[in-house]
N, C-alpha and C positions, 0 to 999 in steps of 0.2 A: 443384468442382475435382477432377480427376482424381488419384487417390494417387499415380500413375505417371509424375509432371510432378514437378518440382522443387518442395519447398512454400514457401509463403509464409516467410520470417521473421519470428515477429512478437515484438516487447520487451515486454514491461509494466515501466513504473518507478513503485514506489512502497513499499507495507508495507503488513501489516494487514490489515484486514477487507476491505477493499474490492480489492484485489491478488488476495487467496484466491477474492473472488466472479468474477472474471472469469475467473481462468485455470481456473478450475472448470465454467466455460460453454464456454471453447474449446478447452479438452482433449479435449471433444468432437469437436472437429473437422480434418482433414488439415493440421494447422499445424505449423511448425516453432515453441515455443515458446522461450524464456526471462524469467525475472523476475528484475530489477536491484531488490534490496531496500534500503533504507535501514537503516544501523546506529549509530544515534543514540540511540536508544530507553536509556531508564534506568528506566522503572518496571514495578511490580510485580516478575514473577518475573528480566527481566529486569536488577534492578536489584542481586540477589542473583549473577544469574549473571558481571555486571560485579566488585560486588564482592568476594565471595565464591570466584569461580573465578578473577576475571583475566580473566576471555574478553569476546569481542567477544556483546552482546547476542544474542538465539537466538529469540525469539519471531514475529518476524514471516520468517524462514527457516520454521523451523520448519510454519508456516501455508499459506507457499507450496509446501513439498515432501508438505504432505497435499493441499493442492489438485491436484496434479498427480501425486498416486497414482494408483495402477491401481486400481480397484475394485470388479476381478473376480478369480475363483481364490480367493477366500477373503482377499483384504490388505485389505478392509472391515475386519475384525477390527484390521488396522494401524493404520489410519487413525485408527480410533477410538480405540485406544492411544495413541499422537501427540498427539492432544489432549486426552486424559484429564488433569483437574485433581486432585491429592489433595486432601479436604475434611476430612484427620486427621494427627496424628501432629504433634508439637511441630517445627519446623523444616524440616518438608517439604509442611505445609499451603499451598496458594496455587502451586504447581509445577506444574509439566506435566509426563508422563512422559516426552515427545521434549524439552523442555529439559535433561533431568537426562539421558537418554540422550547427546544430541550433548557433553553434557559430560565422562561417560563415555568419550565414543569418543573426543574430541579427547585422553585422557590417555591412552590406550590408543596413540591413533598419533600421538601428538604432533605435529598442526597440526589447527585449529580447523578450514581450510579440507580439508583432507581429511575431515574427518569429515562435514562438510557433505553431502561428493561419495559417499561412502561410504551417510550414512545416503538419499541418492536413490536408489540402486540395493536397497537395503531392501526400500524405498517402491516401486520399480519407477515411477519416474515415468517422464513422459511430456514431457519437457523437462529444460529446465536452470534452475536455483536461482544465482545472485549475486550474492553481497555487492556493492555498490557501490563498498565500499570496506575494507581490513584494519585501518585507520588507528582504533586507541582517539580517538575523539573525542565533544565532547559538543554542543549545538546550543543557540545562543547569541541568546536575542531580546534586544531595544531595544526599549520603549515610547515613547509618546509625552509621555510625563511624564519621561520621562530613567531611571525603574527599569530591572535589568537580571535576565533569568531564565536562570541558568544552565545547567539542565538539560531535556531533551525534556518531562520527566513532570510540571516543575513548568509548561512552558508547555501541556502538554495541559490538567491540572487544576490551572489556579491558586487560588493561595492571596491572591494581591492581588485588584483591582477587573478582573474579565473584560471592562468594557467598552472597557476603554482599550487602544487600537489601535495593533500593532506595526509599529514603521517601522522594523526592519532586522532580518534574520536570517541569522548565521555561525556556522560550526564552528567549534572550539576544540579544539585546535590545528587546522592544516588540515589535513586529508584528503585523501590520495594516494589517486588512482584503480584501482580493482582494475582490473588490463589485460585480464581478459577480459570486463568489461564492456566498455570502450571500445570492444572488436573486436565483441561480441554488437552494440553499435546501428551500428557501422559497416558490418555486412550487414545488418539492418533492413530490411523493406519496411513492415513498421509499428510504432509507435512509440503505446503506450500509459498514457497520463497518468492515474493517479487510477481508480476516485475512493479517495478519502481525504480524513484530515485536510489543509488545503493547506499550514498552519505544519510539521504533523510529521510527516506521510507523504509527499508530495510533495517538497517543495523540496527537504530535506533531500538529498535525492539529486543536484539541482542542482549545489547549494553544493559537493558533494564539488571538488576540481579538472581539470578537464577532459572533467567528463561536461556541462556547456552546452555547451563547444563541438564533440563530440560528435554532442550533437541538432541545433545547428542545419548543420551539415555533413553528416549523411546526406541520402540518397538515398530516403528515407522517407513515407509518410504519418504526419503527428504527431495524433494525437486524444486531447481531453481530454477526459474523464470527468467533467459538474457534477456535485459533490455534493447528496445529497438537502435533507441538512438544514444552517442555521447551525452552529457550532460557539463555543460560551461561550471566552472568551478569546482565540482565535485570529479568527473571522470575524464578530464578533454584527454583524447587519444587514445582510451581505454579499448584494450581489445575484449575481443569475449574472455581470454585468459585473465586476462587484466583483472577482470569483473569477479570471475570466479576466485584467483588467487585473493583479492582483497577479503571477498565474503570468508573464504576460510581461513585465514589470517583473523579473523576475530570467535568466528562459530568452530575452527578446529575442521580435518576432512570427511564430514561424517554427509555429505551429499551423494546420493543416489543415481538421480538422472538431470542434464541438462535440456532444456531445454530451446533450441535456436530457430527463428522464423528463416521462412529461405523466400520469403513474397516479396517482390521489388517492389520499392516503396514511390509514392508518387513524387515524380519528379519540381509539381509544385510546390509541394509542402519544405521538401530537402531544400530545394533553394531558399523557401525563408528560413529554415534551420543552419544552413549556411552561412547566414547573416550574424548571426550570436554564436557560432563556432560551435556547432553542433554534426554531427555527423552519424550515419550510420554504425551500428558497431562490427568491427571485423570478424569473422569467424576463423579463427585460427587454434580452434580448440582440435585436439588430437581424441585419437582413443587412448583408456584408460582403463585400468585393471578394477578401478577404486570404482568410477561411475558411468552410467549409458549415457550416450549423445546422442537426442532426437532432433532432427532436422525437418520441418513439418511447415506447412501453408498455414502462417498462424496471423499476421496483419492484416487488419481493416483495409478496405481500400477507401475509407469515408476519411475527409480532413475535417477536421474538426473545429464549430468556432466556438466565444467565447462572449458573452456580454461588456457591454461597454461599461460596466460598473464592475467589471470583476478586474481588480489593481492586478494579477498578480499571471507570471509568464504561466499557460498550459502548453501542455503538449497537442500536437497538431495530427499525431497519427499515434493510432495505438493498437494494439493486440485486436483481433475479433473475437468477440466472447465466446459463439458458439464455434469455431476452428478449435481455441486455446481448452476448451472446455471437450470436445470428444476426444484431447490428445492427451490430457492430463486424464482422465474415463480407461482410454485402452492403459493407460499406466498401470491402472488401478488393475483395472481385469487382466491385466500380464498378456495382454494379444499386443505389446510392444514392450 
């Protein structure tokens, strides 16, 4: 693509690891970015920053405005600030220094959403960072046994029977849509789903009100990102169908192309996923008249650790940035 053309616009919706891996791959490249975050999240650090500040969770912000640093001139040094965990000190162990910062600044200029905007220009990113939504709220599953789990972090890592399969997931109270989201996917030309959790990084953003109909009203390419692996509580046995049948069962069939890794994954890491009933996800996705199926080298071969102060399960293998980033690229430029 020519720099000197108008760029692409392209969304990412979702949180989390999986958000950070791609816009980390296409910040590389002549794109007009933004990331529609989910702000549902209640565990770990930000579950202190809920309660303890009042504010709207910070973690998976936070995640996407390092992903979309600059990484030259010396803000490497930033970057790595931002997501420094402290692994000391009574009440500040398990924190990030960019949560405790954006907390900082939001009292400094009092709105949570300026500080947001503030700490990107820090960062010097290379896009834009938004909340999905302002609205304190917390994300509400229904099982099929009739239980109910209140909060994001209890349905990440439950404490009930993980096998027992959620049939309905809403915010509490509902969730006003931040309106520069709605404008960010209304100029869209692409539209990036996942990967993620699909219970708590994905939907979640759905659910807000009036970001479904959003997506399916642009003028967009929509692709969804399979996850690599199952997820304990949220998808155990989940096929790729599985995955995609849930996501549109709430968003409606308005998806474009699939997207499925075909990298066999390390056999290390699968055995400790193993142990918490985690598995690889099946590809038993067909063709389709409705969307394309990309099958592509798209997994890290890096397992990934974790700080002894970070409470809360990571994933251990994840997408590669720059794989998942030239494959969602040729999307764009229709040479796949």
């Amino acid at each position: 693509m020519n720099t000197a053309e108008k760029l692409t616009n392209v969304v990412c919706i979702g949180g989390g690891t999986g958000t950070f891996v791609v816009l980390k791959g296409l910040k590389k490249h002549p794109l007009k970015l933004s990331a529609i975050v989910s702000m549902s999240d209640s565990g770990g650090s930000n579950k202190r920053i809920r309660d303890e500040f009042g504010l709207l969770p910070t973690s998976d912000i936070r995640q996407c405005l390092v992903a979309l640093s600059d990484e030259n001139h010396g803000a490497g040094l930033l970057r790595k600030l931002f997501m420094y965990r402290f692994e000391k000190g009574e009440g500040i162990s398990g924190m990030t220094f960019g949560n405790l910062f954006m907390a900082a600044l939001t009292d400094i200029l009092g709105s949570q959403q300026l500080a947001f905007r503030e700490t990107g220009k820090v960062l010097r990113i290379h896009g834009t960072v938004i909340p999905v939504t302002l609205t304190k709220t917390n994300l509400v599953a229904t099982y099929e046994d009739g239980s109910i789990s209140k909060e994001e972090h209890v349905i990440d890592e439950p404490q009930h029977d993980g096998a027992l399969k959620i049939t309905s997931l809403r915010l509490e109270p509902h969730a006003e849509p931040n309106g520069e989201a709605i404008t960010a996917i209304g100029k869209a030309d692409c539209i990036i789903l996942g990967p993620g959790d699909l219970f708590t990084s994905v939907l979640p953003n759905i659910l807000v009100d009036g970001i479904k109909d959003a997506i399916t009203h642009a003028h967009a390419k929509i692709i969804y990102v399979m996850n690599l692996m199952t997820k304990y509580g949220q998808t155990l046995t989940f096929t790729a169908n599985d995955h995609l049948k849930q996501l549109e069962q709430y968003l409606g069939p308005c998806i474009t192309h699939v997207l499925i890794n075909t990298t066999p994954l390390p056999k290390q890491a699968l055995n400790v996923y193993e142990k918490t009933h985690e598995y690889p996800v099946k590809d038993d996705l067909r063709d389709s008249s409705r969307y394309s199926i990309l099958r592509a080298d798209m997994a890290s071969d890096e397992i990934m650790k974790k700080t002894n102060s970070d409470v809360l399960i990571r994933s251990l293998i994840r997408h590669d940035s720059d794989k998942i980033a030239n494959v969602i690229v040729s999307i764009i430029n229709n040479s796949l």
